[in-house]
C-alpha positions as CSV (number, residue, x, y, z in Angstrom):
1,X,0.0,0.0,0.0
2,X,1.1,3.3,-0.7
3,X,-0.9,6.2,0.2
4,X,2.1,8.8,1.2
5,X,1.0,8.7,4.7
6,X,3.2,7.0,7.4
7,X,2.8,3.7,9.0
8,X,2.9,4.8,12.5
9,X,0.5,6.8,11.4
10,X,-2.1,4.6,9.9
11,X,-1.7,2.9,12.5
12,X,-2.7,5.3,15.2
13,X,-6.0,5.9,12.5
14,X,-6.6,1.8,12.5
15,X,-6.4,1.9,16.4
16,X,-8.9,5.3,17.0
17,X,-6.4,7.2,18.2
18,X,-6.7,9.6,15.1
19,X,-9.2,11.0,13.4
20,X,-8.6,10.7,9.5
21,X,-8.9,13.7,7.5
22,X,-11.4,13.6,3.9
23,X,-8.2,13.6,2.0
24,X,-6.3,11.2,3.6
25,X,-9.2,8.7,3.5
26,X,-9.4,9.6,0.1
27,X,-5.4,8.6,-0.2
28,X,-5.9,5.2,1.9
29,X,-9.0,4.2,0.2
30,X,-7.4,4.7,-3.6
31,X,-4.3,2.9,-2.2
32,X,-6.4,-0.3,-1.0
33,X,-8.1,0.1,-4.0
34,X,-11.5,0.3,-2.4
35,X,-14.0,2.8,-3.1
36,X,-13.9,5.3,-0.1
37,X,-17.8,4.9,1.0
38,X,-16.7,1.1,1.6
39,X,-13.4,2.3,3.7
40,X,-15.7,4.4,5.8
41,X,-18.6,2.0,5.9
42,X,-16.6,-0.7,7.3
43,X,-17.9,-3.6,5.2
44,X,-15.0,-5.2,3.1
45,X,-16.1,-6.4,-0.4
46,X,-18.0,-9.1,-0.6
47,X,-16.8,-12.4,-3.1
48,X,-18.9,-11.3,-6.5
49,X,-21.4,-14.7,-6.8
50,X,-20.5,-14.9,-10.4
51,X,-17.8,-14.7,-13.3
52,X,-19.9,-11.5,-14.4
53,X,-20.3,-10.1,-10.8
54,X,-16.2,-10.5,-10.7
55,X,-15.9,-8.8,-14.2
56,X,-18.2,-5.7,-13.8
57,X,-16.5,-5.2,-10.2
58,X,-13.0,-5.2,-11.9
59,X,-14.3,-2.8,-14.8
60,X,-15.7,-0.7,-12.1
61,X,-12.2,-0.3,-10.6
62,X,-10.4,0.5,-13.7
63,X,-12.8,3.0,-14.4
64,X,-12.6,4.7,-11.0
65,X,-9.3,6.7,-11.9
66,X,-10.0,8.1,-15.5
67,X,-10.3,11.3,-16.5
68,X,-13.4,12.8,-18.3
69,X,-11.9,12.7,-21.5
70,X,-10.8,8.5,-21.0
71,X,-14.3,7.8,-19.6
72,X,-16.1,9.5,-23.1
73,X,-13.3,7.7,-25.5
74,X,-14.3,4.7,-23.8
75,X,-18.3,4.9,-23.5
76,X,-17.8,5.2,-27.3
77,X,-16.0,1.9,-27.7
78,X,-18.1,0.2,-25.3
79,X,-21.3,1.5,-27.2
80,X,-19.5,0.6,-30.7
81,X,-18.9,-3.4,-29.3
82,X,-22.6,-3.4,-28.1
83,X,-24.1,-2.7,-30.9
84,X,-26.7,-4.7,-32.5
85,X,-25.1,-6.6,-35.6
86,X,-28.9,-7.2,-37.3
């Protein structure tokens, strides 16, 4: 894990003796490569219950870091490969 913070001091956050800031939960959740509502929540991710469950959650991840400009390039090849060949 590397989310520039140091080990003592996550830590002191995984014990309660901190209080994490927005941004570095932001930092620890992108670095566990969780979404942050999980890291707060508490719940880990469950297994997905199928090979399509498994794929959508690891599309889901890649996706989490594009920019705006990735994300439209890639809505267009997505929408392209779903076509309808009638």
């Amino acid at each position: 894990m590397n989310a520039s913070l140091h080990k003592n001091y996550v830590g002191a956050i995984e014990r309660g003796q901190y209080n994490v800031s927005l941004r570095n939960a932001c930092r620890l959740a992108d670095a566990l490569d969780v979404p942050l509502a999980e890291l707060v929540v508490g719940q880990l991710p469950s297994k997905p219950a199928t090979e399509t469950d498994a794929l959508r959650a690891t599309i889901t991840n890649l996706l989490r870091r594009q920019s705006a400009a990735k994300l439209r390039t890639i809505l267009n090849v997505v929408r392209e490969l779903t076509k309808s060949r009638s």
